[in-house]
C-alpha positions as CSV (number, residue, x, y, z in Angstrom):
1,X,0.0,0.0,0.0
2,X,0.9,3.4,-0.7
3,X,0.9,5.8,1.6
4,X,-1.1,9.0,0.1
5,X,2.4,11.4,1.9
6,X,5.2,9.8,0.6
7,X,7.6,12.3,-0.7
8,X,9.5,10.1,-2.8
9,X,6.5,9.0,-4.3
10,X,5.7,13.0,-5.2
11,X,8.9,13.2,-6.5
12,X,8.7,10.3,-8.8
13,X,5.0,11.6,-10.2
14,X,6.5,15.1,-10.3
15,X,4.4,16.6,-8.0
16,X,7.7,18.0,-6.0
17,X,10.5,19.5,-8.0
18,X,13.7,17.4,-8.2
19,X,17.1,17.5,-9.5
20,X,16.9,14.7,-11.9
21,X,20.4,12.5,-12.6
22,X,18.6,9.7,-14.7
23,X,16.0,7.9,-15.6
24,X,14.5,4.5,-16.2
25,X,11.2,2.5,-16.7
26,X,11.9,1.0,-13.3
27,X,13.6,4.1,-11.4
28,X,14.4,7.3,-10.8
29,X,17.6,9.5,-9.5
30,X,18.1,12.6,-8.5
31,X,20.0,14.5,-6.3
32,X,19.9,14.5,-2.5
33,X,18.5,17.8,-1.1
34,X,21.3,17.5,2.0
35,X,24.1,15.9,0.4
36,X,27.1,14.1,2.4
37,X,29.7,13.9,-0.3
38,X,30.3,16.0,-3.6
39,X,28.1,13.3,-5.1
40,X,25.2,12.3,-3.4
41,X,22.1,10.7,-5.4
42,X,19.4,8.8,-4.5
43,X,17.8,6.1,-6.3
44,X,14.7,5.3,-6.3
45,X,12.2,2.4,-7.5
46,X,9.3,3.7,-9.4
47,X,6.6,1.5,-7.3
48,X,6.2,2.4,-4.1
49,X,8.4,-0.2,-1.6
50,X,8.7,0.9,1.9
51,X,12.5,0.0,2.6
52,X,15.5,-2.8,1.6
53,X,14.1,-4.7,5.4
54,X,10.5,-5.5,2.7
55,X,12.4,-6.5,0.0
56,X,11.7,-10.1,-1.1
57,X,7.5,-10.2,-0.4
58,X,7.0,-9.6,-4.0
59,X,8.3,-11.2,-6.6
60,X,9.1,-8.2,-8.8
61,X,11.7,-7.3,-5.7
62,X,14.7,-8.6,-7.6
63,X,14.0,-7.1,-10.8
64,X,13.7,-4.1,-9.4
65,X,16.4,-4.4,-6.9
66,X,19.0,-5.3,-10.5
67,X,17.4,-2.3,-11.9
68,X,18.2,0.0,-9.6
69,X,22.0,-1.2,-8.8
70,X,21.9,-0.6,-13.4
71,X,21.0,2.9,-12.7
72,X,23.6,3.3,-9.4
73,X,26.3,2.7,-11.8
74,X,25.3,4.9,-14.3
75,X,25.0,7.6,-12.0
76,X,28.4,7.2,-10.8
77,X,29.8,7.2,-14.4
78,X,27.6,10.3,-15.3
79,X,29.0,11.6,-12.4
80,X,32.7,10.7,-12.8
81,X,33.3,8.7,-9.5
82,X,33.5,4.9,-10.8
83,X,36.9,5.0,-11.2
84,X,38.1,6.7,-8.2
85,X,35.6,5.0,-5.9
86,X,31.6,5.3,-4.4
87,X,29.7,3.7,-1.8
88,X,25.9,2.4,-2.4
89,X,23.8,2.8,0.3
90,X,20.6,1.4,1.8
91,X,19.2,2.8,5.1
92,X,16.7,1.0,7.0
93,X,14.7,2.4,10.5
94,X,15.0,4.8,12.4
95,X,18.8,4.3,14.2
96,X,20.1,4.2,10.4
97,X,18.1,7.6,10.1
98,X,15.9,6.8,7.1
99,X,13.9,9.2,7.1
100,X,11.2,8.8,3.8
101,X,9.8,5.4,3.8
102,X,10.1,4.5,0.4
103,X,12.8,2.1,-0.5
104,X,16.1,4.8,-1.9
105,X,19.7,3.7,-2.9
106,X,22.0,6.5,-1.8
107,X,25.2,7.1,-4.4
108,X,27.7,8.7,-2.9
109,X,31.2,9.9,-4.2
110,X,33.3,13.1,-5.3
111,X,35.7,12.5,-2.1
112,X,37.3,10.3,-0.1
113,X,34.7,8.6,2.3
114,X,36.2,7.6,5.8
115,X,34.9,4.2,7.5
116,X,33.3,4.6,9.6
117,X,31.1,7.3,8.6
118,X,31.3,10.0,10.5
């Protein structure tokens, strides 16, 4: 179920502005409104999923899952930080501070990222 407030959702139907990175059938990136790193872009599945802990209930979870790992690395291409390095992220609950329930695949890059995270 979807809930009728989730931003990402908006963002996806274009309801709230973005900063669009790229696009596919299956997902959507843009840029992260409080970045961490010199790149920081989120990925997100086009259908609603509430986080990475739901993955797996449906069986269109791994499709979608490959899909947007596809678009991860394009991003970090586009963006000029596959050779020099990027960490994928998935946050899940509140100690992780996720903060929109809708499943979202952080890219980051553009600098060296210490471990562990600051």
């Amino acid at each position: 179920m979807v809930p009728p407030d989730c931003l990402f959702c908006k963002i996806v139907a274009g309801e709230v502005p973005s900063d669009e990175v790229a696009s596919t059938e299956g997902t959507y990136a843009f840029r992260d409104i409080q970045p961490v790193a010199p790149t920081h872009v989120l990925v997100v599945p086009r259908r609603h999923i509430d986080h990475a802990g739901t993955l797996g209930s449906d069986p269109a979870d791994a499709a979608t899952l490959a899909e947007m790992f596809a678009a991860a690395s394009e991003v970090a291409r586009n963006e000029g930080v596959d050779a020099t390095g990027y960490r994928l992220v998935f946050n899940v609950g509140e100690d992780a501070q996720n903060s929109v329930g809708h499943l979202h695949l952080h890219v980051l890059g553009g600098r060296r990222l210490d471990w562990p995270p600051g």
